[in-house]
C-alpha positions in Angstrom: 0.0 0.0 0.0 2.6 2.6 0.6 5.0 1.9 -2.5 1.4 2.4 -4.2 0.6 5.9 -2.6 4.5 6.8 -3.5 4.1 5.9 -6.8 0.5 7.7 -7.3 2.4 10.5 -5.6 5.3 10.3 -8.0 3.2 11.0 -10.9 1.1 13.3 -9.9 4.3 15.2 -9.0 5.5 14.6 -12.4 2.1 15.8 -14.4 2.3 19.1 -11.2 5.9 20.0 -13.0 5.2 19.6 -16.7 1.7 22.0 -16.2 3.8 24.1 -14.3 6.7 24.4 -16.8 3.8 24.3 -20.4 1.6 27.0 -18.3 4.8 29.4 -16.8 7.1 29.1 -19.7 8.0 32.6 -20.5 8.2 33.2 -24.7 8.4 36.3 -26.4 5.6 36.6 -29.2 7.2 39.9 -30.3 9.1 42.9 -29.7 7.4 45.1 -26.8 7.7 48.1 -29.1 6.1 46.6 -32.0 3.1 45.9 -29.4 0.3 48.5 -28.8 -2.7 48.2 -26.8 -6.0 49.5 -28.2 -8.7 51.5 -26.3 -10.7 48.2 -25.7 -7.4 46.2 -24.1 -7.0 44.3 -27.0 -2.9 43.6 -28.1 -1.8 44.6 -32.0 1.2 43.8 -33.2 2.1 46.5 -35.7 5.0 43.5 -37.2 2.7 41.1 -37.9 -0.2 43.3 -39.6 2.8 44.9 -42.2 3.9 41.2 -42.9 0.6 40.0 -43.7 0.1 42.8 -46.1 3.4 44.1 -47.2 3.1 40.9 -49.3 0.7 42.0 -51.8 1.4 43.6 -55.4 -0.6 47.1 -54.4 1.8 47.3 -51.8 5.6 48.7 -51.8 5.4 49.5 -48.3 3.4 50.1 -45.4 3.6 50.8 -42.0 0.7 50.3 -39.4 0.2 52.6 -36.7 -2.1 52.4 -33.5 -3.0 54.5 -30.7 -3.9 53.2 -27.3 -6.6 56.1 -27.5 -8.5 54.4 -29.9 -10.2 50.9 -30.8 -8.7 50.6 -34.2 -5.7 50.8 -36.5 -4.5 52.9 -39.1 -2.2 52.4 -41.8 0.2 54.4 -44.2 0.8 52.9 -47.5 3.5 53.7 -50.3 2.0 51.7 -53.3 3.0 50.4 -56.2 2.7 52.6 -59.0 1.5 50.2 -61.6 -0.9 48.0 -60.1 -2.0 51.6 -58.4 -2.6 53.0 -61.6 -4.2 50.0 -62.7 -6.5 49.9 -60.6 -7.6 53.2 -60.8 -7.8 52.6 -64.1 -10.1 49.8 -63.8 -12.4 52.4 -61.5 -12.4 54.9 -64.1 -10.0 57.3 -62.2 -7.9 59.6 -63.9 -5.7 62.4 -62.2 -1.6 62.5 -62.0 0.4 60.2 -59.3 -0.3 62.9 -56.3 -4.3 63.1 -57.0 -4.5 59.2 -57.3 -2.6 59.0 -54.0 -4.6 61.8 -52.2 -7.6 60.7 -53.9 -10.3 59.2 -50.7 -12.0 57.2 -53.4 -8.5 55.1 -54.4 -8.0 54.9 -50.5 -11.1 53.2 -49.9 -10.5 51.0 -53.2 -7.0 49.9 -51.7 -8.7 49.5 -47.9 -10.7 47.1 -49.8 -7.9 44.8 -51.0 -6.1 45.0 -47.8 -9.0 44.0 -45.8 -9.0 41.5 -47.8 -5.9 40.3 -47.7 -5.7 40.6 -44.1 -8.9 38.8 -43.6 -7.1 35.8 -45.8 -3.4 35.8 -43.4 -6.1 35.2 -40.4 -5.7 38.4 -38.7 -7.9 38.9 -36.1 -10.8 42.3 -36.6 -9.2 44.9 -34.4 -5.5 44.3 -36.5 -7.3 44.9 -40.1 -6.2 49.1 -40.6 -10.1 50.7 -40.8 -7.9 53.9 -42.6 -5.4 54.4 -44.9 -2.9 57.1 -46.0 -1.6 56.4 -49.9 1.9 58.0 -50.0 3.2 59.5 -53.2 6.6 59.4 -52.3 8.5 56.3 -51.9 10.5 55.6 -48.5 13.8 55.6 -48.7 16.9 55.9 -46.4 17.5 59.4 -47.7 14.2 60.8 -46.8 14.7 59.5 -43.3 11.6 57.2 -42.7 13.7 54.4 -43.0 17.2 53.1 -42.3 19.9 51.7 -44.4 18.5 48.5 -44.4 14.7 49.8 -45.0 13.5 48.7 -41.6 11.1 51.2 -40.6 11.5 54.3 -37.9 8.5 54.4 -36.9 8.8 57.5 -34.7 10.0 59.5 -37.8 7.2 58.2 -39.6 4.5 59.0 -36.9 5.9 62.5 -36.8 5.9 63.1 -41.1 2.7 61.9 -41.0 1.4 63.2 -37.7 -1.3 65.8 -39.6 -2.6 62.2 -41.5 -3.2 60.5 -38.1 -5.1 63.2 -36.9 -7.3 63.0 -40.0 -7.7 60.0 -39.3 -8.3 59.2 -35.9 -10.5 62.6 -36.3 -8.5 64.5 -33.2 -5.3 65.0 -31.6 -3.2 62.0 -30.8 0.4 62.3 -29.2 
């Protein structure tokens, strides 16, 4: 009877330590600055919204923003100038690169195929951008929005396009 109970005990020891280790193992999901949370306490990760969309054709590059302020994010994309033109083509818009770009009609048209797309790489409602900025000019390491190695500096972009996020977000977020 007692090699029994020491037994019984020795397993339920051993199943105690492996729940302990699966439900208290620490793992990094992503970089605490990439992380924001929303006005509703959900988590975005700005990272893995840009990957699931920098993918597509429209897109040359994009960076998503959020603001803890608010319940949804926002994005700023530089497209690609062919399959932008393209598709205002196809949408019977006509204007020069900036009016396409500034155009709220093409931004809604591109919101579309992101939403899309995003909706296809499984991200989760509150991730999907709800608005967009088209940018005419491309980012490059001379412009500053970027570095050498075209990562993304985020807190020069939020500051270029600082009067955009207001517009969007409809006040004035720091």
């Amino acid at each position: 009877m007692y090699t029994y109970i020491l037994e019984k005990y020795k397993i339920h020891v051993k199943i105690l330590c492996c729940i302990t280790k699966v439900r208290f193992r620490s793992s990094s999901t992503d970089r605490k600055k990439d992380l924001v949370k929303l006005q509703a306490g959900e988590y975005v990760s700005l990272g893995k919204v840009e990957a699931a969309l920098k993918n597509l054709p429209l897109v040359d590059n994009i960076c998503a923003y959020a603001s803890s302020f608010h319940s949804y994010v926002v994005g700023f994309v530089v497209p690609n100038q062919k399959e932008l033109a393209e598709l205002a083509r196809k949408k019977g818009f006509k204007g020069t690169w900036e009016e396409i770009c500034n155009s709220p009609e093409m931004e809604k048209e591109v919101l579309k195929v992101l939403a899309e797309a995003a909706m296809a790489a499984n991200l989760e409602k509150f991730e999907i951008p709800v608005k967009i900025r088209l940018s005419p000019d491309p980012w490059t390491p001379e412009t500053g929005l970027v570095t050498d190695a075209f990562k993304l500096k985020r807190k020069e972009l939020t500051a270029y396009y600082q009067m955009d996020i207001d517009r969007m977000y409809g006040t004035n977020v720091k």
